[in-house]
C-alpha positions as CSV (number, residue, x, y, z in Angstrom):
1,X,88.9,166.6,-180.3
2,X,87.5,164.3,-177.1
3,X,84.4,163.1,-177.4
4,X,82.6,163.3,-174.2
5,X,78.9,163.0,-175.6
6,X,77.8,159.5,-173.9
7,X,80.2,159.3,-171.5
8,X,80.5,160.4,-167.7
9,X,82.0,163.0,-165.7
10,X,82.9,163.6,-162.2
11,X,82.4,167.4,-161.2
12,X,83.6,168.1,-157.7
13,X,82.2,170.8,-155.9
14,X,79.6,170.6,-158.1
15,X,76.5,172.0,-155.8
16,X,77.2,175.6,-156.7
17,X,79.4,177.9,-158.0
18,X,82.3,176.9,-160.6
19,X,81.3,173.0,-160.2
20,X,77.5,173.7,-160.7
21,X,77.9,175.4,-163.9
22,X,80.4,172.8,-165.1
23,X,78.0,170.1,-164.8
24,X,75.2,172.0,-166.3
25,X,77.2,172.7,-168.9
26,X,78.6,169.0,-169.5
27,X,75.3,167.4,-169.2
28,X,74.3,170.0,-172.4
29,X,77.1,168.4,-174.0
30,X,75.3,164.9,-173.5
31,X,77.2,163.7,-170.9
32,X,76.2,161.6,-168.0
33,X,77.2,163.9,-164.5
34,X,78.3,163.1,-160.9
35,X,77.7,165.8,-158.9
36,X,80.4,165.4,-156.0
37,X,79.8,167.9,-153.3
38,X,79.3,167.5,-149.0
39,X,76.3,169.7,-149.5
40,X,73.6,167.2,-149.5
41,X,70.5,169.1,-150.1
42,X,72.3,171.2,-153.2
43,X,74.5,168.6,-154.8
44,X,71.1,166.7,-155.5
45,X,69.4,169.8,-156.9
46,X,72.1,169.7,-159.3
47,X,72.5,166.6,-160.0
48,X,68.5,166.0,-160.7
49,X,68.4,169.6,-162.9
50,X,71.3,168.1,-164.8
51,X,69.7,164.6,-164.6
52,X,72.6,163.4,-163.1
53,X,73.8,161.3,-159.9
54,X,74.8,162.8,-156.4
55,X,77.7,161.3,-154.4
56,X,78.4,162.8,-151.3
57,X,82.2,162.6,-150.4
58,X,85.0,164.3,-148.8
59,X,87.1,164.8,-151.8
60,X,90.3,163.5,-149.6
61,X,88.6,160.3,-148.4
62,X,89.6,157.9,-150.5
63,X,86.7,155.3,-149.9
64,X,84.5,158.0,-150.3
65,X,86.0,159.1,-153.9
66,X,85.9,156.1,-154.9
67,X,82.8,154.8,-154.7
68,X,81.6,158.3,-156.6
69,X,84.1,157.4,-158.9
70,X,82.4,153.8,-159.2
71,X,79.0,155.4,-159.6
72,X,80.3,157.7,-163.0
73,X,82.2,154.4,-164.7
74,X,78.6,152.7,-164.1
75,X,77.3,155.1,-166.0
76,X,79.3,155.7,-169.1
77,X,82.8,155.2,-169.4
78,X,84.5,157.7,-167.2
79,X,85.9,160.3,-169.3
80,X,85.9,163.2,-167.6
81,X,86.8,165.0,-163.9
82,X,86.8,168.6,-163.0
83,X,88.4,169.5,-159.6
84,X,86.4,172.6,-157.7
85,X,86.1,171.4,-154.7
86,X,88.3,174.1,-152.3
87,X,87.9,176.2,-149.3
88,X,90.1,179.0,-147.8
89,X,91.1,180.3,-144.5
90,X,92.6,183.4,-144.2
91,X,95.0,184.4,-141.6
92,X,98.1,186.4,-141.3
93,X,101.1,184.0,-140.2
94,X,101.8,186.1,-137.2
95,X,98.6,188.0,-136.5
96,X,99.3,191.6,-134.8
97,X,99.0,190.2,-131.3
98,X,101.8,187.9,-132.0
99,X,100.1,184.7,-132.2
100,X,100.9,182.2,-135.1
101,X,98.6,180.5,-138.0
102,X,97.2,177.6,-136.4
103,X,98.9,174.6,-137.9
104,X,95.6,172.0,-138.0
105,X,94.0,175.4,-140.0
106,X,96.5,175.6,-142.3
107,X,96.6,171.3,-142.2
108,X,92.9,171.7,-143.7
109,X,93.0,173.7,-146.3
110,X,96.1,171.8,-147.8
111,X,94.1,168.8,-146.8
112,X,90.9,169.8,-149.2
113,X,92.8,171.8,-151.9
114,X,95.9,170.0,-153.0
115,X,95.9,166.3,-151.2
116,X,92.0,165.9,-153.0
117,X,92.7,167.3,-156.0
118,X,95.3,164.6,-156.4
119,X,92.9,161.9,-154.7
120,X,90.1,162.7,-157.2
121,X,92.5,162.5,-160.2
122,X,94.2,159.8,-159.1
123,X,91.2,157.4,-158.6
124,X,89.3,158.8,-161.7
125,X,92.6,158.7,-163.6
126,X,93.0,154.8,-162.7
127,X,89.2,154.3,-164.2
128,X,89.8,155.9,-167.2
129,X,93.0,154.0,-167.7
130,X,90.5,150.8,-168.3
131,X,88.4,152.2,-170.9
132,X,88.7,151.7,-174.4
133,X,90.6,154.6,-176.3
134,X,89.6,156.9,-178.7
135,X,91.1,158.7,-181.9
136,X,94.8,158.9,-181.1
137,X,94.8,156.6,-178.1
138,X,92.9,159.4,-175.9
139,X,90.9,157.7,-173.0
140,X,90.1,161.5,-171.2
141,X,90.7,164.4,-169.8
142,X,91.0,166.0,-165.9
143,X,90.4,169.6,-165.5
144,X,92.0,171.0,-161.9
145,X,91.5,174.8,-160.1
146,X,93.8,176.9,-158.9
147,X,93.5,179.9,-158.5
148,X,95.4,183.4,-159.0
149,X,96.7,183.8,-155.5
150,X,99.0,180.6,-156.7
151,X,100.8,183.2,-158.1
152,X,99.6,186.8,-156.5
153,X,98.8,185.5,-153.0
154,X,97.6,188.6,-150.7
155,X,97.9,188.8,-147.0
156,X,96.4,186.4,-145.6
157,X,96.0,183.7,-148.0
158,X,99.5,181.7,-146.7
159,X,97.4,178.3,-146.3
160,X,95.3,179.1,-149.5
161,X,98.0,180.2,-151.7
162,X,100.3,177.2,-150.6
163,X,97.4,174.4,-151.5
164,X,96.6,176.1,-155.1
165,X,100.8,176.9,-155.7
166,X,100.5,172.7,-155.3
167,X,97.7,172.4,-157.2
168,X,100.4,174.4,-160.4
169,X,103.1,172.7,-159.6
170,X,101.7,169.0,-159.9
171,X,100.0,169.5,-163.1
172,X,103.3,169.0,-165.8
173,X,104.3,166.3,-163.9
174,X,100.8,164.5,-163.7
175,X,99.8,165.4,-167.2
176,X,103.3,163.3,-168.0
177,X,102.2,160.4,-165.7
178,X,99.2,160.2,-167.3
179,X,100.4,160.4,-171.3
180,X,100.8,157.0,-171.0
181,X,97.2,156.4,-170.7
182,X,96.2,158.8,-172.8
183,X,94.5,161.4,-170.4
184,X,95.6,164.5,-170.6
185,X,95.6,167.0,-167.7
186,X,95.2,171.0,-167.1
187,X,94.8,173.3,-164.4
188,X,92.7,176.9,-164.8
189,X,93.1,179.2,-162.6
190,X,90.5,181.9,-161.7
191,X,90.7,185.0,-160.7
192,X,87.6,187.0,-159.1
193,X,84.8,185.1,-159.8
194,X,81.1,186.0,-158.8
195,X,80.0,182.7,-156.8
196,X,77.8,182.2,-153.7
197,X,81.0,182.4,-151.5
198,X,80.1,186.6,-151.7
199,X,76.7,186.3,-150.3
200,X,73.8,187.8,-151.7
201,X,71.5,191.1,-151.2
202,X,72.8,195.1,-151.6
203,X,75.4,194.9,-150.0
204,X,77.1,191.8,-151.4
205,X,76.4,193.5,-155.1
206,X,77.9,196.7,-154.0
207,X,81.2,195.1,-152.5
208,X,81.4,193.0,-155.7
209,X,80.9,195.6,-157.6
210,X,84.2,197.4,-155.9
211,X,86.2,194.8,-156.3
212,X,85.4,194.5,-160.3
213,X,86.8,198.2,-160.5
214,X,90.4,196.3,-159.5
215,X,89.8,194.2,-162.7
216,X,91.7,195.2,-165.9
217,X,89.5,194.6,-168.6
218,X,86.0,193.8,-168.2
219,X,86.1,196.0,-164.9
220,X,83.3,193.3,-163.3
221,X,83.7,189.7,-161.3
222,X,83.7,186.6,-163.9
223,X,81.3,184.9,-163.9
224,X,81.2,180.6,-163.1
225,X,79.9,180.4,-166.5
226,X,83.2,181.5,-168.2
227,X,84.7,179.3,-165.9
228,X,82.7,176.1,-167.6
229,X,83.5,177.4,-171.1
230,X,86.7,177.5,-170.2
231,X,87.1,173.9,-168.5
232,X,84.8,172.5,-171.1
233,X,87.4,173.9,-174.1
234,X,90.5,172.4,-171.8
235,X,88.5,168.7,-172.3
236,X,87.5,168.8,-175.6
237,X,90.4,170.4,-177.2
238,X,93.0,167.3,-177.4
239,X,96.1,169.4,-177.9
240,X,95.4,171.1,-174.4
241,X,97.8,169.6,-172.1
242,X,100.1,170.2,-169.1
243,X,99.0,173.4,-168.8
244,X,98.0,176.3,-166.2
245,X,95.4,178.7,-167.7
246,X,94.4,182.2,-165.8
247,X,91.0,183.4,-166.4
248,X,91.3,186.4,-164.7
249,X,90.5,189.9,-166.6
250,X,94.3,190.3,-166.7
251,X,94.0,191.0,-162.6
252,X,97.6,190.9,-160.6
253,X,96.2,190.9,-156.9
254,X,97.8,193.6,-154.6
255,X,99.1,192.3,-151.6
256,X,95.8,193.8,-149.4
């Protein structure tokens, strides 16, 4: 079992939704949170709830990521990252007036999802690599997202899909990089979660609500708090690793 109590995390995307309720979580744990996020005004809500640190940064900047990664090591020894940070942008790759995906669209989303999830776990891997080791050699653990449309991708979700099928496919491989440092590495990947991405007011909750009836078993949206459980099981649990999780209400997305 990791022991994270005393040490530091680095929660990307961590002004709202799935990285929010990660940090709250991790900071009940007694850890020391970073709150990465562009959202300026949010991110230090967070982070000051959680009584944490802000860092603003692009999570594929690499200057950027590293001095948030510089601020969590300053802390505590850097133990922990969790990868939320992502964005979508859904378009057909031919639309129905013949015109293709644009390619600096599709450029972006790859950019965010897949080329930061390795620049965050790469930097915070490289810090973690110079602190002392626990019980069994363990130094800590990187939690990434995916998502379900890695695997049941709708119409639409060609750039998205792509940048979270990436974000499957490098965690074996990365999880073995890292073994010899003794961080381990897994990926979750959500289903239909309830997040600020849906809006809010009536009509949000009534569209939300439809789409929960498409969920197997509970017919609802998850919520970002099962999400945390989740990633914060992943971390502590030191036999976890190398592995893609679903957290999905045993949903298989339709192709519309």
């Amino acid at each position: 079992m990791l022991n994270i109590e005393g040490a530091s995390a680095l929660v990307t995307g961590g002004a709202s939704g799935l990285g929010a309720a990660t940090a709250r979580l991790l900071a009940q744990r007694g850890m020391k949170v970073v709150v990465v996020d562009m959202n300026e005004e949010l991110g230090k809500s967070v982070a000051a709830e959680v009584g944490g640190v802000f860092a603003r940064a692009d999570v594929a900047d690499e200057g950027q990521v590293q001095a948030a990664v510089d601020a969590a090591a300053h802390l505590a020894p850097l133990r922990v990252l969790v990868n939320c940070a992502g964005l979508g942008n859904a378009a057909r790759t031919v639309d129905r007036k013949g015109v293709p995906f644009d390619l600096k669209a599709f450029e972006f989303v790859i950019r965010v999802n897949l080329i930061g999830t390795f620049n965050c776990l790469r930097l915070a891997a490289a810090a973690m690599s110079k602190t002392e080791p626990l019980a069994e050699g363990e130094r800590g653990a990187i939690v990434n997202t995916a998502s379900v449309a890695a695997f049941d991708g709708q119409i639409g979700q060609a750039a998205y899909s792509a940048s979270k099928g990436g974000v499957v496919g490098m965690t074996l491989p990365v999880a073995r990089d890292l073994a010899a440092i003794g961080v381990r590495v897994n990926t979750i990947a959500p289903g239909l979660i309830d997040t600020p991405i849906y809006g809010k007011g009536e009509a949000s909750e009534a569209f939300k609500a439809n789409l929960g009836r498409s969920v197997l078993f509970p017919n609802r949206l998850g919520t970002s708090e099962e999400f945390a459980s989740l990633a914060l099981e992943l971390i502590t649990n030191s036999y976890m690793n190398g592995e893609t999780i679903r957290i999905d209400g045993g949903i298989r997305m339709p192709p519309k």
